[in-house]
C-alpha positions in Angstrom: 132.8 69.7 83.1 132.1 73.1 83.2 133.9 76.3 84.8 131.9 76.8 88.1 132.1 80.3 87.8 130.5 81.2 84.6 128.4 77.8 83.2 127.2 75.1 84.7 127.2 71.8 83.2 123.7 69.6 83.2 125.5 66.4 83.1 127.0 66.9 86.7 123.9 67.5 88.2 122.0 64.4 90.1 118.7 64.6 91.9 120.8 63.5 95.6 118.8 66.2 97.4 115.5 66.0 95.5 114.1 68.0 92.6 114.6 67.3 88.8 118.0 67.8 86.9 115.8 70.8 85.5 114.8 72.4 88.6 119.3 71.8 89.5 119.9 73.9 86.5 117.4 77.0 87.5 118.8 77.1 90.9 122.7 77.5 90.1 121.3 80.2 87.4 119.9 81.6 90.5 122.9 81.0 92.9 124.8 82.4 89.8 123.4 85.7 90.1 123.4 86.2 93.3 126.8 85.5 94.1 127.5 88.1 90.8 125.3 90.8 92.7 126.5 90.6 95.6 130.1 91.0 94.0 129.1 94.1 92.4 127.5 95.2 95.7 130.6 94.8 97.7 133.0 96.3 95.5 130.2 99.3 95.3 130.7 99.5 99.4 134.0 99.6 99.5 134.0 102.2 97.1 132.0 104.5 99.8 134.3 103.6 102.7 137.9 103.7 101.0 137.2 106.5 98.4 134.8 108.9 100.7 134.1 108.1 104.1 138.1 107.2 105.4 139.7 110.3 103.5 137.0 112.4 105.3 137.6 111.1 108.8 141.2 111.0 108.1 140.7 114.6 107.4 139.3 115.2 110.4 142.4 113.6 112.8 144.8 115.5 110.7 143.2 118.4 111.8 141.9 120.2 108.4 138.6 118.9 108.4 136.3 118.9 105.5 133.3 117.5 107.5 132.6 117.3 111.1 132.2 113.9 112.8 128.3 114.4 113.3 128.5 115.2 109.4 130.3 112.2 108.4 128.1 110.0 111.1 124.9 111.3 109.4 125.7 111.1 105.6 127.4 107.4 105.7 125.2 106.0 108.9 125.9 102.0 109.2 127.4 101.3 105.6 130.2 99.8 107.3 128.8 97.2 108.8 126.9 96.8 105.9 129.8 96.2 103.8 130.6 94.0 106.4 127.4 91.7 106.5 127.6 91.7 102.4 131.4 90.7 102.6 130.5 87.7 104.9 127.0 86.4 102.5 129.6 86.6 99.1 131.9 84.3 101.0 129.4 82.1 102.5 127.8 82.1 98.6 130.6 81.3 97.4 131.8 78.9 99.7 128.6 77.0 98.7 128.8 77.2 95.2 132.9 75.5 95.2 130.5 72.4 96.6 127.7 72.5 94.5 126.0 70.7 93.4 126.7 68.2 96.4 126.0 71.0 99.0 123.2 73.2 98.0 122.2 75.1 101.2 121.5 78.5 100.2 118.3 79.0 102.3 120.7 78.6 105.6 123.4 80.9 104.9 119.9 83.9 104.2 118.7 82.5 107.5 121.8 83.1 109.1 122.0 86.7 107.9 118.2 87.9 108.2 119.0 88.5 112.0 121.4 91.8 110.9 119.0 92.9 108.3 117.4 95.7 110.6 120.9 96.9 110.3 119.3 98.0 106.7 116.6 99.4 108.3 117.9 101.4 110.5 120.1 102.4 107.3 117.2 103.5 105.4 115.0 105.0 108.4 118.7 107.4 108.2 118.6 108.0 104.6 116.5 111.1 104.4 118.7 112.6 106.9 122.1 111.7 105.3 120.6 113.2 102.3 119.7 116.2 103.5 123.0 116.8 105.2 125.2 115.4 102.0 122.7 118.2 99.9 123.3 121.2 102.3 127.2 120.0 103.1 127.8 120.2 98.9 126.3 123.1 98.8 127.4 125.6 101.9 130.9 123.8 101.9 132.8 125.0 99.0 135.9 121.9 100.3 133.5 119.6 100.2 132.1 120.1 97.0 135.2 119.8 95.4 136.0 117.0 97.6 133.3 115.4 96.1 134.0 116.5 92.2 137.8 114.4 92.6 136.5 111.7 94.8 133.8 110.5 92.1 136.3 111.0 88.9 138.6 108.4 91.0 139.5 105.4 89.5 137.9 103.2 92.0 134.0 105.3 92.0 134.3 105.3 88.1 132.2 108.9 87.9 129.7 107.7 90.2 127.7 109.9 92.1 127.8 109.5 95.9 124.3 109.6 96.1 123.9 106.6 93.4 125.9 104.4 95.7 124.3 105.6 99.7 120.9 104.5 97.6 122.2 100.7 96.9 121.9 99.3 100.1 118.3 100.9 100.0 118.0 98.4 96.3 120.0 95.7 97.6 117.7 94.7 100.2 115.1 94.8 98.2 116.4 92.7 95.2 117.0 90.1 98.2 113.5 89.2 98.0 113.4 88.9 94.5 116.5 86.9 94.7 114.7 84.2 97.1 111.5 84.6 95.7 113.2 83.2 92.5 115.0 80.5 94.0 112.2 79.0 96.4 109.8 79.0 93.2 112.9 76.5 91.3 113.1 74.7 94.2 111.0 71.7 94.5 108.9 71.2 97.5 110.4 67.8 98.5 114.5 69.5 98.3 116.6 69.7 101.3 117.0 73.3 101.1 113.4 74.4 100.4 112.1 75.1 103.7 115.0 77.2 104.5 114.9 79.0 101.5 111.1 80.0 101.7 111.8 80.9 105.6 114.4 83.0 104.7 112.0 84.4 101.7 109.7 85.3 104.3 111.4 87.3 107.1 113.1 89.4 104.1 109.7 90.1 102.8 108.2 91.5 105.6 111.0 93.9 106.0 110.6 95.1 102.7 107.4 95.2 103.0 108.0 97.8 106.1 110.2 99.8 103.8 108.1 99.8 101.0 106.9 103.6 101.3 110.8 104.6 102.8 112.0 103.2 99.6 110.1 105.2 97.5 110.9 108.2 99.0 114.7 107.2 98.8 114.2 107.1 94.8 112.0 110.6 94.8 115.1 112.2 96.9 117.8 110.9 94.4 115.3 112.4 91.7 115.9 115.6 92.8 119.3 115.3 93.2 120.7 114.7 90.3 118.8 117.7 89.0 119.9 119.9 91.7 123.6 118.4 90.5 122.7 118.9 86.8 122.2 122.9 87.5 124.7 125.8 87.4 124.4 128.9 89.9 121.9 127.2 91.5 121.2 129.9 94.8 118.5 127.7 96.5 118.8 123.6 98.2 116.1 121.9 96.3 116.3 119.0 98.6 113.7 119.8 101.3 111.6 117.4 103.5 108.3 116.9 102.1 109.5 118.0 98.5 108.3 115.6 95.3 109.1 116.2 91.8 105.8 116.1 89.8 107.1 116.6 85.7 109.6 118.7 84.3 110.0 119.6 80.5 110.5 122.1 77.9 108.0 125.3 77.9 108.7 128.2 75.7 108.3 131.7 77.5 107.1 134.5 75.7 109.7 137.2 75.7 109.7 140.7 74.7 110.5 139.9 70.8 110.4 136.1 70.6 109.9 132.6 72.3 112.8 131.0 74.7 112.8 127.8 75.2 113.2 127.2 79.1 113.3 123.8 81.1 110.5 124.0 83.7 110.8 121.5 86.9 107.1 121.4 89.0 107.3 120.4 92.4 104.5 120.0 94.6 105.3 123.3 96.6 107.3 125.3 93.9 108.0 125.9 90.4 111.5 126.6 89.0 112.7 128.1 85.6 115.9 126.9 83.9 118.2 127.8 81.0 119.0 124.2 78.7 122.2 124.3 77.9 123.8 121.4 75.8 126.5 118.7 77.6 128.5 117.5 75.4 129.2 113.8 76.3 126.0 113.8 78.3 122.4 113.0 77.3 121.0 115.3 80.2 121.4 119.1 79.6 123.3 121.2 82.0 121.1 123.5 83.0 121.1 127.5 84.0 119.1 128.9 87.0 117.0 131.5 86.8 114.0 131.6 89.2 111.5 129.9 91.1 107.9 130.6 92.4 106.0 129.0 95.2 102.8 127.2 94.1 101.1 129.1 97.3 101.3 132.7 95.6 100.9 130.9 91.8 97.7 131.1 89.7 97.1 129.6 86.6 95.2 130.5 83.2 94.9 127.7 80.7 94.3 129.8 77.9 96.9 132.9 76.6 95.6 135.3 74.4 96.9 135.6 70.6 97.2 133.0 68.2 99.7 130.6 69.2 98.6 127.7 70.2 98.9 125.6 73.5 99.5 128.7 75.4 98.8 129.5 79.1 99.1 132.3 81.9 101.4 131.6 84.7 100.4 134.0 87.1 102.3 135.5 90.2 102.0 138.4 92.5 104.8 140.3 90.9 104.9 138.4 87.5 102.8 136.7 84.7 104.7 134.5 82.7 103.5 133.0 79.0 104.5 129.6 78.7 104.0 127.4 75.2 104.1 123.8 75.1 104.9 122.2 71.8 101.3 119.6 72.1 97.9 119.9 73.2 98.4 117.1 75.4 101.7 118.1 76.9 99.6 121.6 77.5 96.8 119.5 79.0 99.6 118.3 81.3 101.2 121.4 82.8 97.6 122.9 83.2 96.3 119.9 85.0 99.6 119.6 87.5 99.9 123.4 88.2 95.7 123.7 88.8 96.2 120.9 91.0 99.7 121.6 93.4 98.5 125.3 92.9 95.5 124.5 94.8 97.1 121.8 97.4 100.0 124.5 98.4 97.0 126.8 99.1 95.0 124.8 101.3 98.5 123.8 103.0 99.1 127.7 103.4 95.6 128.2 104.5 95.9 125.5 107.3 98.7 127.0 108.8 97.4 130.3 108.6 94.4 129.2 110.4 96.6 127.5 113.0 98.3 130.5 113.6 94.8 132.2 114.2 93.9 129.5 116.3 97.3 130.0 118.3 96.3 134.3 118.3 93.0 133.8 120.0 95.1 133.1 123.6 98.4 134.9 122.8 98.2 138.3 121.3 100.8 138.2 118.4 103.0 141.7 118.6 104.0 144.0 116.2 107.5 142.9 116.1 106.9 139.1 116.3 104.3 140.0 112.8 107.0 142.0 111.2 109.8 139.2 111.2 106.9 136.7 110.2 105.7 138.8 107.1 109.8 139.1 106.5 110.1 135.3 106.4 107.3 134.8 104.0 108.2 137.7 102.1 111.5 135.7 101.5 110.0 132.4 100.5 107.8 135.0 97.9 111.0 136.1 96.2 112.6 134.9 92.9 115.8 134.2 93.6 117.6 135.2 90.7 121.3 134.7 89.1 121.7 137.7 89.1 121.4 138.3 92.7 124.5 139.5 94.2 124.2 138.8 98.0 124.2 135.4 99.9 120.2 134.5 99.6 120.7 132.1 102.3 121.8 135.2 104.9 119.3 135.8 107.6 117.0 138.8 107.1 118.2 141.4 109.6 115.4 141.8 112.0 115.1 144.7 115.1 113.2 144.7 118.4 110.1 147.2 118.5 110.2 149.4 121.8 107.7 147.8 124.3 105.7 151.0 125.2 105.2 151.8 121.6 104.2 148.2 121.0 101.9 148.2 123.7 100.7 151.5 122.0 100.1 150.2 118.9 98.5 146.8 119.5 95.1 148.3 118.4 96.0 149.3 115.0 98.8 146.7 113.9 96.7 145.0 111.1 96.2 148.8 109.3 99.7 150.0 110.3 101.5 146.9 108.8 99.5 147.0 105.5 99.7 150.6 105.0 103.6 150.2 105.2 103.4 147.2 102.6 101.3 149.3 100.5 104.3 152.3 100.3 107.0 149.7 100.2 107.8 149.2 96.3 111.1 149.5 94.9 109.9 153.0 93.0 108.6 154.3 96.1 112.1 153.0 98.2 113.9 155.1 95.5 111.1 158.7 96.0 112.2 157.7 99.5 116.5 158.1 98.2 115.3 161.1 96.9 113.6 163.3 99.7 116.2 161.9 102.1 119.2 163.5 100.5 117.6 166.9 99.8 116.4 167.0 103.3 119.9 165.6 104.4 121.7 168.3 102.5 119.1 171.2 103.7 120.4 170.3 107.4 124.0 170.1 106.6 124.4 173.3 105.0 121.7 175.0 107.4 122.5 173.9 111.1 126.1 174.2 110.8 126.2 177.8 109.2 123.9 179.1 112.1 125.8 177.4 114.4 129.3 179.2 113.4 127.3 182.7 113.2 126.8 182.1 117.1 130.6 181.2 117.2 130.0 176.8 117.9 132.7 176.4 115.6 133.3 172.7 116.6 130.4 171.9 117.5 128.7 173.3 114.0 131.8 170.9 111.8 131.3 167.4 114.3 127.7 168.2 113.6 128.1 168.2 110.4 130.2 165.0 109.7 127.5 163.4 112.3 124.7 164.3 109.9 126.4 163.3 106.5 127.1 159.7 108.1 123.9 159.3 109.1 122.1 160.0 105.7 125.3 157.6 104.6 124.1 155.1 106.8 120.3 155.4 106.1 120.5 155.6 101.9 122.6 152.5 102.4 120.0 150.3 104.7 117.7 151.5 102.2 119.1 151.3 99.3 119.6 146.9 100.6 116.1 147.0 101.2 116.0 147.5 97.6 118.2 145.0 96.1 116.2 142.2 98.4 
């Protein structure tokens, strides 16, 4: 006879509860598997709950938390009785397979279970949340990150990513109905177990089929994150709602003396540029950020001038780019994507600007309100570089217009605000530098000296110190205004 846990021997098997000796055989391969998935799935939980989510919450009773308990809540959701349910199926499983083939009833251990299932539902309808909070936690939290880093080279997670094992439940439930599907279609019709296992088939099925589209999302969002993980200096979170990846590859940029390779990612609301840099011991590059460009303020030209060949124009407001790809159907590619995200993030933009029309007709919008609006957008407009010095993620300082002026000026705002855009580049910011300290200095050695002929003696040396820190003050605000 064989060992019950790895082969199964034919001779043992007896048609006592209907079906051939054939149709026996397929459903222990069947019963096989699923008892050696479920195994894997298990140990996978308990992996989240021993080697993440209790050192976090026991972090938090000891009083140096890394996460908050809303955090921790979010990110991990209902694995634990998840882990739980699973636990209880790999027994039952198992249980069944010490009797088998004299007890085959598989079908009634799913039934029992398919009751708790919306516990994987409510699981998944979390999952874009926990994501989002685990993207931005890894990110803003420097503890947590590293946290993170020494939690996943544990013994017990084996270098695997946290995000690889929140997404199994997600892949568990569905493989369920693959799992049943298998075994009712090895099961003969006249078998004890067969009507259990095809009602069992069923309910899983149409929760799958309910979390079909949340599913696919789940696999888009770990898509993106293991690029965002994969790049260094990153100054941006990649992971926002409504965000797809659409291709990513190798363009070569025209430089100012030769082509550099660069790894483009397209998404279907921006565009990034990153530096490949070999990983040694890992087939995906580690890669180098550089910028990004929303598809909104993007234009593309398929053709580039000169005689390279499979060459276009990526176009900006501030920027054009020459990009190369190494085929004419990998060219055909970019070209295609960027004309059509290019044109989708326009219309989006469009729509909301006509909202916001829509929203003006019975609300006059002020100057102030318009001026910290254009400052957002301007934001969103901006590459963020590596070589950016300042937190890009702190709020743009923003200041209240006076109400009499504003009421002053509500008849001119649209030429006012453009006319200040229009004398707002860096090289004009730095003419700007220049008058102020001549003028600056002109006062400082002027106003005092007449004051100390009248005898203000004081009054002429507070004066000025008063006007030296205010030109300090002023070429500094100014001179940020530059570096954003």
């Amino acid at each position: 006879m064989g060992n019950k846990d790895t082969d199964l021997d034919s001779d043992q098997f007896q048609p006592l509860l209907g079906g051939t000796n054939e149709d026996a055989e397929d459903r222990g391969d069947v019963v096989q598997d699923l008892i050696q998935d479920e195994s894997e799935f298990v140990k996978n939980m308990q992996t989240v709950v021993q080697v993440f989510m209790l050192p976090l919450r026991e972090a938090v009773l000891s009083m140096q938390p890394i996460l908050n308990q809303d955090q921790i809540k979010t990110i991990f959701s209902t694995v634990e009785v998840i882990l739980s349910l699973s636990s209880k199926l790999q027994s039952d499983l198992s249980s069944v397979w010490k009797e088998w083939p004299q007890q085959q009833n598989i079908g009634e251990k799913f039934l029992e279970m398919t009751p708790y299932l919306n516990l994987y539902a409510q699981y998944l309808g979390n999952f874009e949340s926990a994501v989002f909070t685990l993207s931005e936690c890894a990110r803003q939290q420097p503890a947590f990150s590293s946290f993170l880093e020494t939690a996943q080279s544990s013994a017990q997670a084996n270098n695997t990513s946290i995000f690889s094992l929140l997404i199994m439940p997600l892949e568990r439930v569905a493989s369920y109905s693959e799992d049943l599907e298998r075994l009712v279609q090895c099961t003969e019709s006249s078998h004890a177990d067969y009507e259990a296992c095809n009602r069992a088939m069923n309910k899983v099925l149409q929760i799958c089929i309910g979390l079909e589209d949340k599913l696919i999302r789940a696999k888009e969002l770990e898509q993106i994150w293991l690029l965002q993980q994969s790049i260094k200096s990153l100054t941006v979170n990649l992971l926002e709602p409504g965000r797809k990846m659409i291709r990513e590859g190798f363009l070569f940029k025209q430089g100012k003396m030769d082509l550099k390779a660069r790894w483009f990612v397209l998404f279907n609301d921006i565009i990034i540029c990153t530096e490949a840099i070999e990983n040694p011991g890992n087939s995906r590059y580690r890669l180098l950020w550089k910028w990004r460009m929303p598809l909104s303020q993007a234009g593309v030209d398929p053709f580039a001038p000169g005689k390279r060949q499979h060459g276009f124009i990526l176009k900006s407001a501030r920027k054009n780019y020459t990009l190369y790809a190494d085929s004419e159907e990998t060219h055909k590619g970019w070209v295609d994507d960027l004309k059509e995200y290019i044109g989708l993030a326009r219309a989006n933009k469009s729509g909301s600007s006509n909202l916001l029309g829509a929203m003006s007709n019975s609300q006059s919008v002020s100057v102030s309100n318009y001026l910290v609006d254009k400052a957002k957008g301007d934001e969103d407009d901006e590459f963020v570089t590596a070589k950016k010095k300042r937190d890009p993620e702190r709020p743009t300082p923003s200041w209240k217009f006076p109400p009499k002026l504003n009421d002053a000026f509500k008849t001119f705002d649209d030429r006012l605000i453009q006319l200040c855009q229009r004398w707002s580049s860096p090289n004009y910011i730095r003419f700007y530098l220049f008058l102020n300290f001549f003028f600056s200095l002109e006062v400082m050695l002027i106003v005092p000296v007449v004051l100390l002929m009248y005898g203000e003696d004081g009054l002429g040396t507070e004066l000025n110190f008063i006007i030296f820190l205010c030109w300090g003050m002023c070429s500094f605000f100014e001179t940020h205004h530059l570096e954003d």
